[in-house]
C-alpha positions as CSV (number, residue, x, y, z in Angstrom):
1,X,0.0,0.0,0.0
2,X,0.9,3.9,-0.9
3,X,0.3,6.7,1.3
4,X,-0.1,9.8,-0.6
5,X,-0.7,13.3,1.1
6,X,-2.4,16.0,-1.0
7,X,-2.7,19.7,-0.1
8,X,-4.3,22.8,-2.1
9,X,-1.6,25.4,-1.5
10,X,1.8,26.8,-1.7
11,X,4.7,25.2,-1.1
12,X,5.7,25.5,2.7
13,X,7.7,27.7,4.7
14,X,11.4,26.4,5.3
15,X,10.0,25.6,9.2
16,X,7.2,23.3,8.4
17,X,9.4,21.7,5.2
18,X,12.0,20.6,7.6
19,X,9.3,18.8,9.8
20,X,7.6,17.3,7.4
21,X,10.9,15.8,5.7
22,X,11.6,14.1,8.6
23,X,8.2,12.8,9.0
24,X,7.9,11.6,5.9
25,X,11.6,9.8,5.7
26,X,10.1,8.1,8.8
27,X,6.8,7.2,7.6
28,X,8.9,5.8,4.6
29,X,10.2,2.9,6.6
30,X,6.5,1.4,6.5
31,X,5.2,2.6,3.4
32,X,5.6,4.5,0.2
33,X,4.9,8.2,0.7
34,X,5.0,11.1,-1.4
35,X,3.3,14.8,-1.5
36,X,1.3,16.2,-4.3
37,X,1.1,20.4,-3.9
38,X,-2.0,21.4,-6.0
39,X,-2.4,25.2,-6.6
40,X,-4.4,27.0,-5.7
41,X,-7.3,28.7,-7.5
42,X,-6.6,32.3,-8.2
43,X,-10.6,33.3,-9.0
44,X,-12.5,34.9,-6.4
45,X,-15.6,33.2,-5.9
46,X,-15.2,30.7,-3.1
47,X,-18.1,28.7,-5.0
48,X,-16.0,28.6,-8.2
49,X,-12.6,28.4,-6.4
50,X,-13.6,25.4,-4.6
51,X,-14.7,23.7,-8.3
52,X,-11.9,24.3,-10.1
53,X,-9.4,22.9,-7.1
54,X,-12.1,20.0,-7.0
55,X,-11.3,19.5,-10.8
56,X,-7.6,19.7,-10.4
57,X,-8.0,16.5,-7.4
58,X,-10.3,14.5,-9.7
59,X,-8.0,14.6,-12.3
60,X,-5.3,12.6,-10.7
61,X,-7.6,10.7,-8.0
62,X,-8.2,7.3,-9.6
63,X,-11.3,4.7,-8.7
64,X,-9.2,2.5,-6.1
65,X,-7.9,5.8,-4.4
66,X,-9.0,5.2,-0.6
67,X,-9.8,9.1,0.0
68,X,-9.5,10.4,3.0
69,X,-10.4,13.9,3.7
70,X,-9.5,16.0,5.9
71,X,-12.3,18.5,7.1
72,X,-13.1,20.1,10.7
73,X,-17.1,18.8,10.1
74,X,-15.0,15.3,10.0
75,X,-14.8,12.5,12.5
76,X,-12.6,12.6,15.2
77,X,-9.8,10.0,15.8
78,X,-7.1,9.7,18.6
79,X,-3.4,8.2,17.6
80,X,-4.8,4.1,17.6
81,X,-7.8,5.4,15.5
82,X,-5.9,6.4,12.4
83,X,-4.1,3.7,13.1
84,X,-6.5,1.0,12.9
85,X,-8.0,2.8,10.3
86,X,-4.6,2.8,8.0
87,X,-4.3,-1.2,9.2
88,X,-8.2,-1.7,8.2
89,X,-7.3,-0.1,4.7
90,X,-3.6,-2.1,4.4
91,X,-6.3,-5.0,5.1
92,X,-8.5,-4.5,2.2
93,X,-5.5,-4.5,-0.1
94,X,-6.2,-1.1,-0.8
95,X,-3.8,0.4,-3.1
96,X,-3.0,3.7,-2.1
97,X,-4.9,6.0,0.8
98,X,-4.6,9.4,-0.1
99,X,-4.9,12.4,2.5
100,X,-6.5,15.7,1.2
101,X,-6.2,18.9,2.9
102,X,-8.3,21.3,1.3
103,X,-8.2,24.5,0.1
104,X,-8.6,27.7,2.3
105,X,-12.3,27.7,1.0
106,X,-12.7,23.7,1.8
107,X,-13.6,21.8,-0.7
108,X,-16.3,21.1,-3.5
109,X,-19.6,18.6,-2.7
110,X,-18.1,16.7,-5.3
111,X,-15.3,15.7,-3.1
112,X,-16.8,15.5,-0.1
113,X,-19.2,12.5,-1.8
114,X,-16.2,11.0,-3.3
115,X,-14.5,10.4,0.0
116,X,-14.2,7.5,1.8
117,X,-13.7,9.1,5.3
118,X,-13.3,12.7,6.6
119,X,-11.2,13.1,9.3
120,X,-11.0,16.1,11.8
121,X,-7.9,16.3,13.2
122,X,-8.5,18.7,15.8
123,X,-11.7,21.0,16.7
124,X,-9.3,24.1,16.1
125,X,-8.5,25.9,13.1
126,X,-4.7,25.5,11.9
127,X,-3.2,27.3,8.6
128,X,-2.9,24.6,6.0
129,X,1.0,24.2,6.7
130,X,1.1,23.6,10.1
131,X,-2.0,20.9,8.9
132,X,0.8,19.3,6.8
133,X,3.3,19.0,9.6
134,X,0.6,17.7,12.1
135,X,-0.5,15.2,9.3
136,X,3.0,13.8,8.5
137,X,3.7,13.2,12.3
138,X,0.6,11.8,12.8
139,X,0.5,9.0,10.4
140,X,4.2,8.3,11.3
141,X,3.0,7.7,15.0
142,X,0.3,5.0,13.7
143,X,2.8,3.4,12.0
144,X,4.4,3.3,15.0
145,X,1.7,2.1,17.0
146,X,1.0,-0.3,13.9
147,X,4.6,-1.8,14.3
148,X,4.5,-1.5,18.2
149,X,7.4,0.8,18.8
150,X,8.1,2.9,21.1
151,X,7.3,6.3,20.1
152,X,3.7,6.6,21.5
153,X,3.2,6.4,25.3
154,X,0.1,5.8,26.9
């Protein structure tokens, strides 16, 4: 199984890339991992901004994507949560889960019905970056948990 990470933005600030390198070498000991940037819209209707960044992801989403959202109106998960969720996926032979982070509008209906979970990471309101970082170090610590190491403490 791939782990992809998507995010509608620019590319990050020299704090959060250094982060999410080292996340992401580390979630690479489990699985494949890469990061798709995806601009940004430059119109300046929300409605029509959040269509146009919808028809950017559905270009390169295919049908056995496992697409996981990323959306405050989402479900809440602790650590063993995403975990078992990336172990029930890695169970269904899923080819790759991808991780969207929207744009700063959210995203199209479209997308919303095409995923297959939508995940709130926290009740608060982060800048998309800093959502990257948090991302990145939170799938490494279900892998983690996944492999029963010892970076998460309970």
């Amino acid at each position: 199984m791939k782990l992809s990470i998507w995010s509608v933005g620019k590319v990050n600030d020299s704090y959060i890339k250094e982060g999410v390198e080292i996340f992401t070498k580390r979630i690479g000991h489990y699985y494949p991992i890469d990061w798709q940037l995806i601009t940004p819209s430059k119109l300046n209707d929300p409605a029509q901004i959040k269509k146009e960044e919808a028809k950017s992801i559905l270009k390169i989403l295919t049908n056995t994507d496992v697409l996981i959202l990323l959306d405050e109106k989402g479900k809440m998960l602790n650590s063993k949560g995403l975990a078992n969720l990336i172990q029930q996926k890695a169970n269904q032979s899923t080819l790759r889960i991808v991780f969207l982070i929207g744009g700063a509008y959210g995203v199209d209906e479209e997308i919303k019905n095409r995923s297959n979970f939508t995940w709130s990471i926290s009740e608060l309101v982060f800048p998309h970056m800093l959502v990257r970082l948090i991302l990145a170090e939170q799938i490494y610590r279900a892998c983690s948990i996944l492999a029963n190491e010892k970076y998460h403490h309970e």
